[in-house]
C-alpha positions as CSV (number, residue, x, y, z in Angstrom):
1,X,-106.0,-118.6,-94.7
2,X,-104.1,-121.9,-93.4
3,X,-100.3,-122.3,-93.2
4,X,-98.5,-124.0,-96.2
5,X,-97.1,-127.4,-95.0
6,X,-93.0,-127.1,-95.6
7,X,-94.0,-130.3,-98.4
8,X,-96.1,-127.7,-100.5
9,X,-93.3,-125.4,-100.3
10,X,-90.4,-127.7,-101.2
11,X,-92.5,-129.2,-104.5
12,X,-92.8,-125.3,-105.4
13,X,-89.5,-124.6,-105.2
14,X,-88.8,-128.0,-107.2
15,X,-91.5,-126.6,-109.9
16,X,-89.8,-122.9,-109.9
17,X,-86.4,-124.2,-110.5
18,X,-87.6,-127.1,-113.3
19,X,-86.5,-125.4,-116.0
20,X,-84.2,-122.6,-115.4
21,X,-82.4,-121.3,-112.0
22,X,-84.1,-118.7,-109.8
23,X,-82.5,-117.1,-107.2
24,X,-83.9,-116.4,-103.1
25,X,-85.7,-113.3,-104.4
26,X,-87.3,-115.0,-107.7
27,X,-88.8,-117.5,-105.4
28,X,-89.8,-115.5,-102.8
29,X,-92.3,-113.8,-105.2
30,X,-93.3,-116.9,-107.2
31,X,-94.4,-118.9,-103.7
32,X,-95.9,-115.9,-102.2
33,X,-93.8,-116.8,-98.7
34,X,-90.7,-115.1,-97.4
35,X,-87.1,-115.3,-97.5
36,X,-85.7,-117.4,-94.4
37,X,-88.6,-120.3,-95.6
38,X,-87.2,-120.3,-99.0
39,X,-83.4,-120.3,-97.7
40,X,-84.4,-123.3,-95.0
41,X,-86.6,-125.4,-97.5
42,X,-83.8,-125.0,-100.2
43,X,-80.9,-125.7,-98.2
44,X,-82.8,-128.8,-97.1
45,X,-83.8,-130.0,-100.3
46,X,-80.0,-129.4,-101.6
47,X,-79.0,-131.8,-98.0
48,X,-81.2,-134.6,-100.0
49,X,-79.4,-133.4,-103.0
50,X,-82.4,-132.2,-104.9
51,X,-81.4,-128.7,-105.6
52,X,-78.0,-127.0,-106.2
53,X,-77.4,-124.0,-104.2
54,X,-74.6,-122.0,-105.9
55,X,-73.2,-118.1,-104.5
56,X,-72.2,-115.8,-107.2
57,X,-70.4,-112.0,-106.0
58,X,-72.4,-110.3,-109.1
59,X,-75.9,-110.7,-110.1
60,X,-75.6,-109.9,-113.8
61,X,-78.3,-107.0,-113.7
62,X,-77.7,-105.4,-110.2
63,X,-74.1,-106.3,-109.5
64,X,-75.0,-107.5,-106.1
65,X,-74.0,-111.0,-104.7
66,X,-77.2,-113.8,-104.8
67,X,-77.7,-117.7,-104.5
68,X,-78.8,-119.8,-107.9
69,X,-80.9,-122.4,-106.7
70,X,-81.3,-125.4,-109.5
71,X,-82.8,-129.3,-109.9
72,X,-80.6,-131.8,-110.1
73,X,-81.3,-135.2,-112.1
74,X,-82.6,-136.8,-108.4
75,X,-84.7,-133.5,-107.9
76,X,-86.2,-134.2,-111.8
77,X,-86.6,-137.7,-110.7
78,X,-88.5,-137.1,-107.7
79,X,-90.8,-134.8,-109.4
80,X,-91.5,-137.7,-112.2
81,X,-92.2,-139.6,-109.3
82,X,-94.8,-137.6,-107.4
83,X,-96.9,-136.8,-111.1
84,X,-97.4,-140.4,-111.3
């Protein structure tokens, strides 16, 4: 099995988070790759101002503190961009 390219990894996350929020955990199990890839590639795409990154204390159903990672209208706009 080859390596993911970081570019297949950032459109993921950009698909993951289209519709609703999803925190480091969500996407770790919806790309299949682990947790420091999807903290780097998101905090890069949220440099670019693609994704919000927001920290919460208290995840509503364990209490414990997480990240919300969600698109922002540039991030929608580059998706529209790439289906062309």
């Amino acid at each position: 099995m080859s390596k993911r390219v970081s570019y297949e990894i950032k459109k993921g996350i950009l698909n993951a988070v289209r519709e609703k929020g999803a925190t480091y955990a969500q996407l770790e199990r919806k790309l299949n790759t682990g947790y420091r890839t999807v903290k780097s590639n998101c905090e890069e795409l949220a440099q670019f101002d693609l994704v919000d990154i927001e920290y919460s204390k208290e995840h509503p159903e364990n209490g414990r503190p997480f990240h919300l990672i969600t698109i922002t209208e540039k991030g929608l706009e580059a998706l529209a961009k790439k289906k062309k």
